[in-house]
TIVO-2410 file (N, C-alpha, C; in nm, 3 decimals):
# residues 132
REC num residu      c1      c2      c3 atome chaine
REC   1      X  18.524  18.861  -0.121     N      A
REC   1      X  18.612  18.971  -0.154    CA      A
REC   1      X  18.608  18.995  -0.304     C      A
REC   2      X  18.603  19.125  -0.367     N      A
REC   2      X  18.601  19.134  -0.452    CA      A
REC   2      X  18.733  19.145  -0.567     C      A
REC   3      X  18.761  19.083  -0.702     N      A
REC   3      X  18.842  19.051  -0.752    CA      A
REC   3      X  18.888  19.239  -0.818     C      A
REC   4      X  18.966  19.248  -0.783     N      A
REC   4      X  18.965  19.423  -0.855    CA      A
REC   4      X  19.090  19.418  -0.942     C      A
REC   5      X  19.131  19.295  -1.006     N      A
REC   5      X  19.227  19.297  -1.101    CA      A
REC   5      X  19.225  19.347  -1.253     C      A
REC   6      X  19.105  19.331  -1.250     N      A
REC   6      X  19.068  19.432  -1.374    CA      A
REC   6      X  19.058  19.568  -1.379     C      A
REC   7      X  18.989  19.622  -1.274     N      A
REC   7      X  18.995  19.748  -1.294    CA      A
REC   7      X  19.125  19.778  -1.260     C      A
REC   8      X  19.238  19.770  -1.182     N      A
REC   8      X  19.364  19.794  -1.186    CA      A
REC   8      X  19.422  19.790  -1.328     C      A
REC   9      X  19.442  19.666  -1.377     N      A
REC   9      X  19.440  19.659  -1.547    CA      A
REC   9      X  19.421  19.748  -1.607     C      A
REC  10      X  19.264  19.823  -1.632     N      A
REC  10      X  19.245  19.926  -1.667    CA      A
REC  10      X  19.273  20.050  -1.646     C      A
REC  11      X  19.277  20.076  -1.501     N      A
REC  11      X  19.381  20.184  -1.485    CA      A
REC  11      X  19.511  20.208  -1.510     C      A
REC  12      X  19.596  20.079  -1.551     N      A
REC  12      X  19.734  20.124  -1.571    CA      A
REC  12      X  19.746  20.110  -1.739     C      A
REC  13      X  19.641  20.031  -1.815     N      A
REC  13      X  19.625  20.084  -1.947    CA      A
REC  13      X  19.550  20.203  -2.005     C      A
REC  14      X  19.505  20.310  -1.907     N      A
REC  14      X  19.465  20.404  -1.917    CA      A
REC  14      X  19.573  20.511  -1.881     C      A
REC  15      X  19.676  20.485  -1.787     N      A
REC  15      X  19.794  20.549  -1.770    CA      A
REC  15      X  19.856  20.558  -1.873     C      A
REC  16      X  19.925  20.455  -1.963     N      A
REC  16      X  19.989  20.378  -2.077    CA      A
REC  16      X  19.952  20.520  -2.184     C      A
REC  17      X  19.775  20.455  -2.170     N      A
REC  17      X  19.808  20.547  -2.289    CA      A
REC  17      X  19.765  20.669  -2.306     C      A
REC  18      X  19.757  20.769  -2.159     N      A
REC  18      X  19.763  20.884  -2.156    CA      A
REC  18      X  19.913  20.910  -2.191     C      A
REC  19      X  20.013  20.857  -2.073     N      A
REC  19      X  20.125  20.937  -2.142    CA      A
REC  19      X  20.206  20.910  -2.253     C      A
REC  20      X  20.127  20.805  -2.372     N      A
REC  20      X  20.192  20.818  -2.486    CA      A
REC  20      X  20.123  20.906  -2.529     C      A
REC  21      X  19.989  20.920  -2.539     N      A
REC  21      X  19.928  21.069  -2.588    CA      A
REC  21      X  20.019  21.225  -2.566     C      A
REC  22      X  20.073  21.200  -2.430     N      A
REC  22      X  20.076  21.305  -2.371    CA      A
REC  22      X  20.269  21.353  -2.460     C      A
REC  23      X  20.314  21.204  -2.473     N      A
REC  23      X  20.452  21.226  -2.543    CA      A
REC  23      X  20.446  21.228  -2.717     C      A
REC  24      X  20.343  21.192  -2.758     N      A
REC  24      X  20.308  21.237  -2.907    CA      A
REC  24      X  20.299  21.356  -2.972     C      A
REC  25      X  20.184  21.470  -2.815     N      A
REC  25      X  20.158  21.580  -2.853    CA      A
REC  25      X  20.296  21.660  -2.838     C      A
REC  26      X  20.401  21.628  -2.734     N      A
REC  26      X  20.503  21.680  -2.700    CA      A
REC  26      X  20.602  21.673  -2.829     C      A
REC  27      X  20.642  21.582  -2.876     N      A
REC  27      X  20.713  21.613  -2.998    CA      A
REC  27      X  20.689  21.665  -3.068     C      A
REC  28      X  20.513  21.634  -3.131     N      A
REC  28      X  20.493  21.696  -3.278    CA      A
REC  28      X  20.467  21.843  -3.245     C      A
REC  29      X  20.466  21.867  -3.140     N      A
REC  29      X  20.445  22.068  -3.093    CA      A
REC  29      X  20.582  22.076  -3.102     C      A
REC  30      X  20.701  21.984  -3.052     N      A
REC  30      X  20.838  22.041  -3.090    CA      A
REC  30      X  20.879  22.052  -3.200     C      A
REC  31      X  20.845  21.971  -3.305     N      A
REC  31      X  20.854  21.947  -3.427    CA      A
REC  31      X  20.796  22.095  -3.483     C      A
REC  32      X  20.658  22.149  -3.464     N      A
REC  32      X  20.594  22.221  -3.503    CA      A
REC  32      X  20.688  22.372  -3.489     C      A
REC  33      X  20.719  22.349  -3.375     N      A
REC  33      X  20.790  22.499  -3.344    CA      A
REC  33      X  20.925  22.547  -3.425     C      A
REC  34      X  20.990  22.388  -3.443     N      A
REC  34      X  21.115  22.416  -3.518    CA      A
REC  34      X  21.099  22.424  -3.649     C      A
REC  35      X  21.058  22.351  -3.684     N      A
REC  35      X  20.981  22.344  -3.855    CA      A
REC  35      X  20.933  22.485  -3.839     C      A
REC  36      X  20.864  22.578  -3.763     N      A
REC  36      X  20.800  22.742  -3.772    CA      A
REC  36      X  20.955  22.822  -3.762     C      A
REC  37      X  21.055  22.801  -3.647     N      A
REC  37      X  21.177  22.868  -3.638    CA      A
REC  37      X  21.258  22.868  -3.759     C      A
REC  38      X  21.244  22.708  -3.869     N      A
REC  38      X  21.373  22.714  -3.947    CA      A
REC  38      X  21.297  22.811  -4.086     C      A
REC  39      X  21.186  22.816  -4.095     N      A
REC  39      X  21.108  22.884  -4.202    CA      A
REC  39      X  21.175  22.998  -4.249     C      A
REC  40      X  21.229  23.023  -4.391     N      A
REC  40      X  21.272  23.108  -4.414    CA      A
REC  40      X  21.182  23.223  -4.444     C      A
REC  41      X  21.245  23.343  -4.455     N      A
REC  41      X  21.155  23.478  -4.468    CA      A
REC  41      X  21.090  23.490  -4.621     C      A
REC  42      X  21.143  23.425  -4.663     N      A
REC  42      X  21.046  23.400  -4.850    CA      A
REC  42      X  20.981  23.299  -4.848     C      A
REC  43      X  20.995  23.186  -4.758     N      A
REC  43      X  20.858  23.113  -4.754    CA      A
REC  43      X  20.779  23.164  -4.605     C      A
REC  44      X  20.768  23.289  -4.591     N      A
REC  44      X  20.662  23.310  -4.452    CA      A
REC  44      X  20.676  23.330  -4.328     C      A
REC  45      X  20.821  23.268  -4.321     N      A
REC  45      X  20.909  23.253  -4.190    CA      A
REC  45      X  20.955  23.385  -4.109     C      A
REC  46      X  21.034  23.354  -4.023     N      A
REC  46      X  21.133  23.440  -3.964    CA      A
REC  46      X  21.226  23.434  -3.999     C      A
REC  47      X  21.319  23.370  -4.037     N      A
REC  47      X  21.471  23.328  -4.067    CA      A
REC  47      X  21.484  23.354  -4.144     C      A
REC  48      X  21.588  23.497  -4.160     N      A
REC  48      X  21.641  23.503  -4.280    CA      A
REC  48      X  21.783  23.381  -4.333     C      A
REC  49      X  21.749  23.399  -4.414     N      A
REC  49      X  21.844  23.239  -4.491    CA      A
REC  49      X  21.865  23.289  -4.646     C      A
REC  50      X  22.037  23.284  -4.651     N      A
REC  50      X  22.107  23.303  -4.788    CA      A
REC  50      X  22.126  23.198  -4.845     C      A
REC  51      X  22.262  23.157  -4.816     N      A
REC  51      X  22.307  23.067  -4.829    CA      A
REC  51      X  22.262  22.903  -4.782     C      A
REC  52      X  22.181  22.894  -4.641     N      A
REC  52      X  22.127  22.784  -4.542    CA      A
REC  52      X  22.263  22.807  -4.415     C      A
REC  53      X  22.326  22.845  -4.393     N      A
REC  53      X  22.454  22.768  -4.310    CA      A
REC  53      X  22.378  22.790  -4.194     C      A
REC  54      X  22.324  22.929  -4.144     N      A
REC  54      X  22.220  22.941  -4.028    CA      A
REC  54      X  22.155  22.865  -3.988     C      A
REC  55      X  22.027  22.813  -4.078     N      A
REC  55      X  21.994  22.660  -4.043    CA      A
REC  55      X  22.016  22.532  -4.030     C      A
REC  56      X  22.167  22.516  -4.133     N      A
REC  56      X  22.221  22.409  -4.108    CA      A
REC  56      X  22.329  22.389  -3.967     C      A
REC  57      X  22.303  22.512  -3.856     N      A
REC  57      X  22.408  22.511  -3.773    CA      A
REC  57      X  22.291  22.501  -3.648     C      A
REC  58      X  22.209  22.431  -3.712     N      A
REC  58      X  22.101  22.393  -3.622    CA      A
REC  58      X  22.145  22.231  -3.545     C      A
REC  59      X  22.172  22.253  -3.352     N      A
REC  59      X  22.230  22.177  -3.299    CA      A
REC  59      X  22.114  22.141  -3.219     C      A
REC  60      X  22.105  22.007  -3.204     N      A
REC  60      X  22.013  21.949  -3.108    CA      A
REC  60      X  22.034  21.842  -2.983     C      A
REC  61      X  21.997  21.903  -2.840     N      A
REC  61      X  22.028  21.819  -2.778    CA      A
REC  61      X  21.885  21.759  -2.688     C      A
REC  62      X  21.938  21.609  -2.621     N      A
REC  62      X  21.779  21.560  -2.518    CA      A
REC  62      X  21.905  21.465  -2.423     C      A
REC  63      X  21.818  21.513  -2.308     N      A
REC  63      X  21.867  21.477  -2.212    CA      A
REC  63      X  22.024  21.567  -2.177     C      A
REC  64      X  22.065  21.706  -2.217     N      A
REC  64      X  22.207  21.714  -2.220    CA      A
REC  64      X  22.308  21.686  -2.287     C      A
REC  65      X  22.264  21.581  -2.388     N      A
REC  65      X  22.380  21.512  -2.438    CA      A
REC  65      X  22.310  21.556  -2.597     C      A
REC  66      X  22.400  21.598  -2.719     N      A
REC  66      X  22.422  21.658  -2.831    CA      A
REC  66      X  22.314  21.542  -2.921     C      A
REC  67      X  22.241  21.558  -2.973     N      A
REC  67      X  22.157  21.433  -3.021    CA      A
REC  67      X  22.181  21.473  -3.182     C      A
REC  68      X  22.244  21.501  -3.244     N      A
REC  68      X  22.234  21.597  -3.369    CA      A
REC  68      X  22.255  21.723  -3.385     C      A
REC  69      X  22.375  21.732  -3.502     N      A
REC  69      X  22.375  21.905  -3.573    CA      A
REC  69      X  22.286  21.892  -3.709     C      A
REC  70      X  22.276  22.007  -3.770     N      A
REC  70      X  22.220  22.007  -3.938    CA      A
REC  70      X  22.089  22.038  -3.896     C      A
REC  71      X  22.034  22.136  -4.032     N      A
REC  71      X  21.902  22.128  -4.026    CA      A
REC  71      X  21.759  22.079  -3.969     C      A
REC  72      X  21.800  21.916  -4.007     N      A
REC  72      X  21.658  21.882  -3.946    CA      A
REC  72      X  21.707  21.779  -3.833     C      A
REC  73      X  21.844  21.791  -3.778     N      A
REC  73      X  21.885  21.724  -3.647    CA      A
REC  73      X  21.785  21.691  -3.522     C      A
REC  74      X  21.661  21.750  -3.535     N      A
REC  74      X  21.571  21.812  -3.443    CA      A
REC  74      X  21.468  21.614  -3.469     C      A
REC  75      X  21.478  21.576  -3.574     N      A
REC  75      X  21.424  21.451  -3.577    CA      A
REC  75      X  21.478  21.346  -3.521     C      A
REC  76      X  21.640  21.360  -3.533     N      A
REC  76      X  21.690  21.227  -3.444    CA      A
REC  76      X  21.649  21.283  -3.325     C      A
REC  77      X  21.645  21.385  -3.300     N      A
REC  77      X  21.642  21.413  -3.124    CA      A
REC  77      X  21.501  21.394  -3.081     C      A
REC  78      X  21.429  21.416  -3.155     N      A
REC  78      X  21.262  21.383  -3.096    CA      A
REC  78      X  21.259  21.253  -3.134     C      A
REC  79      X  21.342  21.099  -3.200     N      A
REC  79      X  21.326  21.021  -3.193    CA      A
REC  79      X  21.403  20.925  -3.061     C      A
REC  80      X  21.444  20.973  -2.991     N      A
REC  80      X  21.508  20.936  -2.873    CA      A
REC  80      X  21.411  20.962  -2.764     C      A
REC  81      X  21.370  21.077  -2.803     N      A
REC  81      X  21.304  21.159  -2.666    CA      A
REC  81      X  21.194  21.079  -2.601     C      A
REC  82      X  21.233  21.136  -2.463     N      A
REC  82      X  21.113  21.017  -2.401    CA      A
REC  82      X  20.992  21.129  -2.282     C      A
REC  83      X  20.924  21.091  -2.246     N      A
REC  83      X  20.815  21.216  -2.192    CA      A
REC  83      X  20.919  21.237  -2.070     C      A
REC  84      X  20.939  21.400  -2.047     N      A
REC  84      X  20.993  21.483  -1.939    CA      A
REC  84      X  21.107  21.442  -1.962     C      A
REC  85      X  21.176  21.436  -2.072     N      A
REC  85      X  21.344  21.460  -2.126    CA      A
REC  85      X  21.349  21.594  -2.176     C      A
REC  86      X  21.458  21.679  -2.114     N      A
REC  86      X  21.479  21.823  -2.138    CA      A
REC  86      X  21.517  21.816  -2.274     C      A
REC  87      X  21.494  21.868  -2.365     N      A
REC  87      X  21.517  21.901  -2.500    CA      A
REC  87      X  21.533  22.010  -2.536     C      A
REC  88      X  21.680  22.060  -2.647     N      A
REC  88      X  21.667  22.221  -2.651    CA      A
REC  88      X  21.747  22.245  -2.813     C      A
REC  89      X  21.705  22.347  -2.906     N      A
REC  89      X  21.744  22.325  -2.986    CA      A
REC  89      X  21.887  22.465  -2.979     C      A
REC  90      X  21.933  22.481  -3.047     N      A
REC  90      X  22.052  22.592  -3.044    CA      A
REC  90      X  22.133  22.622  -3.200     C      A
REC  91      X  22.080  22.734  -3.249     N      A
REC  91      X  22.193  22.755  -3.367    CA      A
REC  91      X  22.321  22.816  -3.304     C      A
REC  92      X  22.411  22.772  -3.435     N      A
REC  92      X  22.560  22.769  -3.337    CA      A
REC  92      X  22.656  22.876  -3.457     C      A
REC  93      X  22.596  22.888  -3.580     N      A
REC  93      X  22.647  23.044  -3.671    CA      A
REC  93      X  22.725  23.110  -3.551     C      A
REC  94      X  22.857  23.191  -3.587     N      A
REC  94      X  22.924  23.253  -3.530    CA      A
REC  94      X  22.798  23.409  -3.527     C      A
REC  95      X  22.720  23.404  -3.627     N      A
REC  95      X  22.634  23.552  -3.614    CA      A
REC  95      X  22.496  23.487  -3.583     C      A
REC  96      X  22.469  23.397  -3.509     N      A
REC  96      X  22.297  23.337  -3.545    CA      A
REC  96      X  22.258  23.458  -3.415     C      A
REC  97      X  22.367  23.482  -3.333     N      A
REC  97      X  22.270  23.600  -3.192    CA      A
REC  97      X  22.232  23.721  -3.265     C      A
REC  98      X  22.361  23.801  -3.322     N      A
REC  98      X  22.304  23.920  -3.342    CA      A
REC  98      X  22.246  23.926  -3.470     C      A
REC  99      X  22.216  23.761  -3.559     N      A
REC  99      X  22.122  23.802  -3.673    CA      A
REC  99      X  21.966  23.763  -3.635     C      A
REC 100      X  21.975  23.691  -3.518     N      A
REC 100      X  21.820  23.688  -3.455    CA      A
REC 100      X  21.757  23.790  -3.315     C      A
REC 101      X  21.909  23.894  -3.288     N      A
REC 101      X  21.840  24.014  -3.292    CA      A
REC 101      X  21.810  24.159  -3.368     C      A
REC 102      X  21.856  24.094  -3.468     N      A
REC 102      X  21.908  24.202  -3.585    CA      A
REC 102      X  21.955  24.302  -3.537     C      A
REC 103      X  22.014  24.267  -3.520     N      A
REC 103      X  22.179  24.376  -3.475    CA      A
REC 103      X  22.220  24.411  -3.584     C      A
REC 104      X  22.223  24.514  -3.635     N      A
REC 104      X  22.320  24.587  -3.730    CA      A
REC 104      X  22.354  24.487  -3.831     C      A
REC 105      X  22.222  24.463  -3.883     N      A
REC 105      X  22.194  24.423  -4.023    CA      A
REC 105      X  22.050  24.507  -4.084     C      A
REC 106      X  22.090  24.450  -4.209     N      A
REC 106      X  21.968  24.520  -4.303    CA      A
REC 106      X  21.852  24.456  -4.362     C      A
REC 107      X  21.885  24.351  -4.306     N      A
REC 107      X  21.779  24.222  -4.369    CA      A
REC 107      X  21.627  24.187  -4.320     C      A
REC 108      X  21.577  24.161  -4.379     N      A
REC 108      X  21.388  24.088  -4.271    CA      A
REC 108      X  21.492  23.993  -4.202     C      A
REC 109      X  21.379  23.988  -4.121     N      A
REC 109      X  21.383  23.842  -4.042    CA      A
REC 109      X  21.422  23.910  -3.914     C      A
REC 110      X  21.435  23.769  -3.830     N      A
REC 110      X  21.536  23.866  -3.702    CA      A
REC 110      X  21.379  23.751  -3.579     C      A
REC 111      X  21.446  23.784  -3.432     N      A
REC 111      X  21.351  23.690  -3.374    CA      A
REC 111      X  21.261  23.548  -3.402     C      A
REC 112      X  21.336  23.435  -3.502     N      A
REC 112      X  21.268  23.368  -3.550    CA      A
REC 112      X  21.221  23.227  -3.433     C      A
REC 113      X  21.339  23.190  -3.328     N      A
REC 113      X  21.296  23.141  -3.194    CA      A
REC 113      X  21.191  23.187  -3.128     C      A
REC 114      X  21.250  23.295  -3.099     N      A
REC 114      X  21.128  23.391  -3.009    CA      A
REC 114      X  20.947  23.352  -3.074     C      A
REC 115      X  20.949  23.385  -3.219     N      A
REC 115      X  20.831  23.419  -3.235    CA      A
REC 115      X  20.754  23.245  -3.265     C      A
REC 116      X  20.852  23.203  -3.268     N      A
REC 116      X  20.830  23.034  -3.326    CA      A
REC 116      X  20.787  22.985  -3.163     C      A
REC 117      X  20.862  23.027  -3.059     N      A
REC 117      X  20.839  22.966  -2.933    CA      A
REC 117      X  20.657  23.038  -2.891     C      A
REC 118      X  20.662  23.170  -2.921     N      A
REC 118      X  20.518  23.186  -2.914    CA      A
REC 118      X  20.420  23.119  -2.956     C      A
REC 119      X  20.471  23.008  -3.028     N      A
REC 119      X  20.345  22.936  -3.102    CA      A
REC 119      X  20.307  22.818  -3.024     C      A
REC 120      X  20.361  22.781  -2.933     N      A
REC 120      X  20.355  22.685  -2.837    CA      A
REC 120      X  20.248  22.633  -2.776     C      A
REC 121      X  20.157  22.723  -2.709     N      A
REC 121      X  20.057  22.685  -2.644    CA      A
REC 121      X  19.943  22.669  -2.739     C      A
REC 122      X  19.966  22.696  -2.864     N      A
REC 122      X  19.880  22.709  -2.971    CA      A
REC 122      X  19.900  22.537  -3.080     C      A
REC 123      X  19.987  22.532  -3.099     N      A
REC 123      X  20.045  22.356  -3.101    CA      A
REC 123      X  20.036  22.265  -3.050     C      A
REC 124      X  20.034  22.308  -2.914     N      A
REC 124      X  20.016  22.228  -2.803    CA      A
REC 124      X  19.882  22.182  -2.804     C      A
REC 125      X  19.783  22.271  -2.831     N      A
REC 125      X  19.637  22.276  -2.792    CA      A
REC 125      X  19.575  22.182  -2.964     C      A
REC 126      X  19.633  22.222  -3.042     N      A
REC 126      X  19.585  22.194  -3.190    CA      A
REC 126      X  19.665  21.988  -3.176     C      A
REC 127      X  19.756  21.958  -3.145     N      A
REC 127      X  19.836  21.808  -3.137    CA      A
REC 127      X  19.744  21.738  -3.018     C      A
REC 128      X  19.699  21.811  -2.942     N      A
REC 128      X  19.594  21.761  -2.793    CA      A
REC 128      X  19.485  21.706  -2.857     C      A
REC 129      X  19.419  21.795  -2.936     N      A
REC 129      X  19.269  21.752  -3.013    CA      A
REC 129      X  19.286  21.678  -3.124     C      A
REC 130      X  19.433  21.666  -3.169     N      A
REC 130      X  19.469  21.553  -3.268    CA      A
REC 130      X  19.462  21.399  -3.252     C      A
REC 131      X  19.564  21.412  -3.099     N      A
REC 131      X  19.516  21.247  -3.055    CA      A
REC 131      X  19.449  21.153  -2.949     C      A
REC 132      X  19.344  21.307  -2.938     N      A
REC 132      X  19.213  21.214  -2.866    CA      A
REC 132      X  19.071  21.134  -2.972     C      A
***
């Protein structure tokens, strides 16, 4: 009979470390998208930003449960995160809706989620060829 403990071995260290690959590319594309959303409109961005309070009312949750407010809250929360944990970010500005649909303002910016979430499959694909 043949001993097939190795190749089992190998298949479940080939599992291992697909889905840490697979949870590496997942953060740093989340990372990528929010770092593109918080970008202000004078450095390139979408977000218009005066004062910061807009971005600093940047709330982050994984798994449901609040993982961080503030700016870059989005790091404790991708440091928890584990592969296929729902993750979602949310500004909480009493105006962050109708200044990211520019509603009856006069300012650039406006859609900075939206256009940041478009970048997704494009992050996704660029973090894939990163850690093979």
């Amino acid at each position: 009979m043949n001993d097939n403990r190795k190749f089992v071995a190998d298949v479940a260290a080939f599992a291992d470390k697909t889905a840490d690959q697979m949870l590496r590319v997942a953060k740093q594309s989340i990372q990528d998208v929010v770092k593109q959303a918080q970008t202000p409109v004078g450095k390139g961005g979408d977000m218009p930003v005066d004062k910061g309070f807009l971005r600093n009312s940047l709330v982050t949750s994984v798994r449901g449960s609040t993982a961080g407010e503030g700016a870059s809250s989005f790091v404790l929360g991708l440091s928890s995160m584990e592969l296929g944990d729902p993750f979602s970010v949310a500004w909480t500005a009493d105006y962050a809706i109708p200044r990211h649909y520019a509603v009856g303002v006069g300012q650039g910016g406006g859609l900075w989620r939206d256009k940041a979430a478009q970048r997704w499959p494009g992050y996704v694909a660029k973090n894939a060829r990163m850690v093979r």
